[in-house]
N, C-alpha and C positions, 0 to 999 in steps of 0.2 A: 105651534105645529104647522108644516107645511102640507099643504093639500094641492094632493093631484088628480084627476076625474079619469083618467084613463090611464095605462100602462103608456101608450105613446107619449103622451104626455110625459112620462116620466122617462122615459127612454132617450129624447128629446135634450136633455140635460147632463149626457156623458160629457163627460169633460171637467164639471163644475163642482161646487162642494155643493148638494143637493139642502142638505140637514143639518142640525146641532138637538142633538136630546136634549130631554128634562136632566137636573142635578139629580143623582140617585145616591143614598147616604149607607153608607158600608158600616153594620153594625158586629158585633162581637158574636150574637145570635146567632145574626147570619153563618157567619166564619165556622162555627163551631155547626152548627146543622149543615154544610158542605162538606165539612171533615167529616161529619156520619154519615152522608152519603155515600164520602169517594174513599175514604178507608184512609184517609191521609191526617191523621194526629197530632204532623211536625210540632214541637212547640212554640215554636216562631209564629204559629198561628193558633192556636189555642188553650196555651202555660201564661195566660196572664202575668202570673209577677215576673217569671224567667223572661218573658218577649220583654216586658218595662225594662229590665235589665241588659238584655239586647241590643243587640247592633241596630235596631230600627228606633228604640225608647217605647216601642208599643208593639201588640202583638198586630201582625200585619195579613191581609185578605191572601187567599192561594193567589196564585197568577192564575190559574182555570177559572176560580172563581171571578176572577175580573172577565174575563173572555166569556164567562156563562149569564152575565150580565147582557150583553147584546143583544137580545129581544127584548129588553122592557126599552132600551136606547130605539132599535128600531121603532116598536111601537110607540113611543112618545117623539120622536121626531119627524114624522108625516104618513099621512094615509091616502092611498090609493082609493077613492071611492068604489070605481068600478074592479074592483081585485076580489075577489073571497076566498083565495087560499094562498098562502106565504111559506114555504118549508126551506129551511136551511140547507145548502147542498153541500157546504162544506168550506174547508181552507185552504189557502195558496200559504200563505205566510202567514206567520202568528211570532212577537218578540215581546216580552216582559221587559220592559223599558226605565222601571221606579217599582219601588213598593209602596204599597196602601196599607197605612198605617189603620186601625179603628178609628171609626169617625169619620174619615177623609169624607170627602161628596166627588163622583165622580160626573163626567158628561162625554158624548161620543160627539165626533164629527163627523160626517158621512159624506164621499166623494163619489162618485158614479164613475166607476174605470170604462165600463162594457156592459151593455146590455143584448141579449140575443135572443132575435125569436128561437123558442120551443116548440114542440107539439103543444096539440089544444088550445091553442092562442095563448100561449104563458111566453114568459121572458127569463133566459136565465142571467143575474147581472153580479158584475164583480164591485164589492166597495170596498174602499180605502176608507179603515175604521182607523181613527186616531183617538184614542180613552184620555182624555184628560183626566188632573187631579186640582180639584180647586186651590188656588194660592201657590201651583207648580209651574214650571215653566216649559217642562218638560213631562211629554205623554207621559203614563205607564203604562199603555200596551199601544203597540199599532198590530193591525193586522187586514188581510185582506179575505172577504168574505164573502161567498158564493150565495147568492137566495134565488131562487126558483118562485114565479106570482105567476097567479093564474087568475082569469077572471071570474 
């Protein structure tokens, strides 16, 4: 985990790939308590034998699901010491890139596009999230991400 003491500090770093998260392991559970969340059933994500038999050979994560992933990426891949409030402001782009089979492990990259002062001494910054899939060679999700820190 990378550590930063101030929002400057972090600010400081446009340009660069800031971060790499923890491996976070995509389970069937999961999949299936997402689809009770968000009312989405497909069975490409949770008809076990149907997905096995499937264009994927397994049943595979939502694409939201991958993308609703990004705060435990954020949070395992550095912390702002001096921050105590972080809220999502939103998305520029977002593309499902691969499927995520059950099992898979994912990890994010994090690139700092922009960062801008706010009110209250916050910063609002844009990152370039690229989701890898372990043993892929290719993302399955990029997307670009808006977060709002405050001290």
């Amino acid at each position: 985990m990378r550590r930063f003491d101030t929002l400057d500090e972090l600010a400081a770093c446009v340009g660069q790939e800031v971060a790499v998260s923890d491996w976070v392991s995509v389970t069937q559970e999961q999949i299936n308590r997402f689809a009770d969340a968000t009312g989405d059933h497909q069975w490409i994500h949770v008809d076990v034998e149907r997905a096995t038999a499937g264009p994927f050979g397994a049943p595979i994560a939502h694409g939201f699901f991958t993308l609703s992933l990004l705060p435990v990426f954020f949070d395992t891949a550095f912390e702002i010491r001096q921050s105590g409030l972080g809220v999502n402001y939103g998305l520029n782009k977002v593309r499902f890139t691969g499927p995520v089979p059950v099992g898979s492990r994912l990890r994010a990259r994090m690139s700092l596009l922009s960062a801008t002062p706010i009110d209250n001494q916050g910063l609002q910054m844009a990152w370039a999230v690229s989701i890898e899939r372990e043993g892929v060679d290719k993302p399955v999700c990029v997307a670009e991400a808006l977060v709002r820190r405050f001290p």
